[in-house]
C-alpha positions in Angstrom: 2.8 9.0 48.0 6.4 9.4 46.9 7.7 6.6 43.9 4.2 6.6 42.2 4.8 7.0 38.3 3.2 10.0 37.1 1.1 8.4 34.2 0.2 6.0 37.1 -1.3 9.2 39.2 -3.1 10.1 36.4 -5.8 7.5 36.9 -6.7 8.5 40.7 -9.0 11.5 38.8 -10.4 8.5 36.2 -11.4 5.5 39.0 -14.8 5.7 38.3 -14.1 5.2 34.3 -11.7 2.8 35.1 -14.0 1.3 37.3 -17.0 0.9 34.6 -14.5 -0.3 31.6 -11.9 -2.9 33.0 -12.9 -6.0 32.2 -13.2 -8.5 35.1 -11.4 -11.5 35.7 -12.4 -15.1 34.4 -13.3 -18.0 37.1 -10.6 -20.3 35.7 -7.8 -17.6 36.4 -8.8 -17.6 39.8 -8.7 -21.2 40.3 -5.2 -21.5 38.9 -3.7 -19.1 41.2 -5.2 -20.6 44.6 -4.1 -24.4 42.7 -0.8 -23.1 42.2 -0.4 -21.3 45.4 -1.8 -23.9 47.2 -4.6 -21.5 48.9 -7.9 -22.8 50.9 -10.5 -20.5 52.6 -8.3 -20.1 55.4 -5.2 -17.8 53.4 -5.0 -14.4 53.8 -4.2 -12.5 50.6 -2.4 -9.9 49.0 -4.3 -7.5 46.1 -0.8 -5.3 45.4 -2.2 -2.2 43.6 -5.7 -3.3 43.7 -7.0 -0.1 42.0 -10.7 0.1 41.8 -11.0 -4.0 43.2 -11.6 -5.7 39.8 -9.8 -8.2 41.4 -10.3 -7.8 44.6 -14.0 -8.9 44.4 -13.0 -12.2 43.1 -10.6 -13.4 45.8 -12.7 -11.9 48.8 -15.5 -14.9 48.2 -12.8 -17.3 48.1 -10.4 -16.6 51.6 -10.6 -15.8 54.9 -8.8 -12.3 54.6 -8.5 -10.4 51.8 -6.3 -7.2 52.0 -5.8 -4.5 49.1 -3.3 -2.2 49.0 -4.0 0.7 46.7 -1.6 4.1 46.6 -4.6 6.6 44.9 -7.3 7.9 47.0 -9.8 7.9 44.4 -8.8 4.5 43.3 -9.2 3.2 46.8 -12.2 5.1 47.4 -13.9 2.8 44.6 -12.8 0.0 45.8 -13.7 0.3 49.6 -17.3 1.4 47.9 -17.4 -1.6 46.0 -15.7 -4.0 47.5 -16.6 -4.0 51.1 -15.0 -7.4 52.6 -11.7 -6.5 51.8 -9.2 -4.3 54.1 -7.9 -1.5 51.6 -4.7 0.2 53.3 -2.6 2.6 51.2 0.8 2.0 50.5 2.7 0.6 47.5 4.4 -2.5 46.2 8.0 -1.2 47.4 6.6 0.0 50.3 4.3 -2.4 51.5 2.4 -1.8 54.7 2.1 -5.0 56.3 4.4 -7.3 58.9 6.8 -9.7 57.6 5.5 -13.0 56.7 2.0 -12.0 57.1 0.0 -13.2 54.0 0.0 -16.7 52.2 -0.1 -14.8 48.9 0.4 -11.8 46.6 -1.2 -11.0 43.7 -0.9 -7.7 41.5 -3.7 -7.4 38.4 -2.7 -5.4 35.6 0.1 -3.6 38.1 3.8 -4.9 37.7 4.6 -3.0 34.9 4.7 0.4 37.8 6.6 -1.4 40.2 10.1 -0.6 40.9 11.0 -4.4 40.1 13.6 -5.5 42.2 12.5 -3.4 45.6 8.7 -4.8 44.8 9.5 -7.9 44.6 11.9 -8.0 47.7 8.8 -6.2 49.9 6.4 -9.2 48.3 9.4 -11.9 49.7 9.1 -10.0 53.4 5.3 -9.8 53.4 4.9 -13.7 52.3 4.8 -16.5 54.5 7.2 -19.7 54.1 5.8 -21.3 51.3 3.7 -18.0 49.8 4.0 -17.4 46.5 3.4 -14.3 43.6 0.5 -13.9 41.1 0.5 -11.9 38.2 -2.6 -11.2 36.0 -2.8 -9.5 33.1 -5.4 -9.0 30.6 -3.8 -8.6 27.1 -6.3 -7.8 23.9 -5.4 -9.7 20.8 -7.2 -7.9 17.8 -8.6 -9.9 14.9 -6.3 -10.2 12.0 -7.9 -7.6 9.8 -6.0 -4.8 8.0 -7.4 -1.3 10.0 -6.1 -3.3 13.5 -2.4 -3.4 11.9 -2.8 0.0 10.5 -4.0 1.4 14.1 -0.8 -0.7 15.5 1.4 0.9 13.5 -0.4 4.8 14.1 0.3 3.8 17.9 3.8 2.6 17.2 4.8 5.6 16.3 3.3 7.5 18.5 4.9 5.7 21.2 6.2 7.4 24.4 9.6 8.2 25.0 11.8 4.7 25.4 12.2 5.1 29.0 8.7 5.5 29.9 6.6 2.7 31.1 5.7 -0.3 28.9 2.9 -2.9 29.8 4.0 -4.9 27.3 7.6 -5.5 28.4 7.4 -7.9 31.4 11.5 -8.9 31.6 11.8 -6.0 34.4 9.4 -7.8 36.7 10.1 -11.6 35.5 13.6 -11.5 36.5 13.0 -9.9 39.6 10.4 -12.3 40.1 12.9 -15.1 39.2 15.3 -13.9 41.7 13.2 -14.6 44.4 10.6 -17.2 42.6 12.6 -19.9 40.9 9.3 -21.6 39.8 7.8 -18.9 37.6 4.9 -20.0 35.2 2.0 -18.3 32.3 -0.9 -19.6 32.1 -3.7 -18.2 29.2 -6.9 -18.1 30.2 -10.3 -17.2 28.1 -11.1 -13.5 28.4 -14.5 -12.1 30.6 -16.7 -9.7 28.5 -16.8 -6.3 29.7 
């Protein structure tokens, strides 16, 4: 699929490692977003660049319809294996295929940071119901405060890639973009799941 970051392709050939060392998502994650969305087991939801379904499996439990869009075969291919109750359909966040106003929610797990933000967000406004709203979850890894950890930060640093590749870490892009469309944009920290 045309758009898809190149370091993005790069883990259709790894879904099965990816698959084994994500961690999972914690319970009380989960019940914020359907709180704050205001979801029942009657919504349909969006998993935007579902990947291998770590999140997928959580909300498919939870609503009546539960649809993942994943661009990488071998990514999808994991996740129709392991996740079973959801529909997977390929397509991407700025191209998503699904009917205007069609879901109650969309939520993107470890994901934004490969959108295109502004043309994402705008396809997540089309898709949504009146009243829908946007999750994003990330899973960020605070190291203890011992020396080697700042040592290794400081190896990675730099090491970086070049300024205008892709950065996990920076979320303005897809915040603003977000805003734009979302005017009641909130974090919420929850306790990490053990992988």
């Amino acid at each position: 699929m045309a758009g898809i970051h190149s370091r993005a392709r790069s883990f259709d050939w790894l879904a099965e490692a990816y698959e084994r060392a994500r961690p999972g998502w914690p319970a009380a994650a989960i019940d914020a977003l359907v709180q704050r969305l205001a979801l029942d087991e009657r919504s349909t939801v969006l998993d935007l660049a579902a990947g291998t379904g770590k999140l997928t499996r959580e909300l498919v439990p939870r609503f009546a319809t539960v649809i993942a869009v994943e661009p990488l075969d071998g990514m999808r291919a994991v996740l129709e294996r392991v996740v079973p109750g959801a529909r997977a359909v390929a397509g991407t966040a700025e191209a998503i295929p699904l009917e205007d106003a069609s879901v109650d929610a969309v939520v993107a797990s470890e994901a934004f940071h490969w959108f295109d933000p502004e043309p994402a967000v705008a396809e997540m406004a089309r898709v949504l119901r009146p009243g829908g709203g946007v999750a994003a979850l990330y899973n960020r890894y605070v190291p203890p405060p011992e020396r080697w950890h700042e040592e290794l930060r400081m190896v990675f640093e730099a090491h970086r890639l070049p300024s205008d590749d892709i950065d996990a870490f920076d979320v303005r892009p897809w915040t603003q973009a977000l805003a734009a469309h979302f005017p009641d944009v909130r974090e919420d920290e929850f306790d990490p799941v053990p992988v």
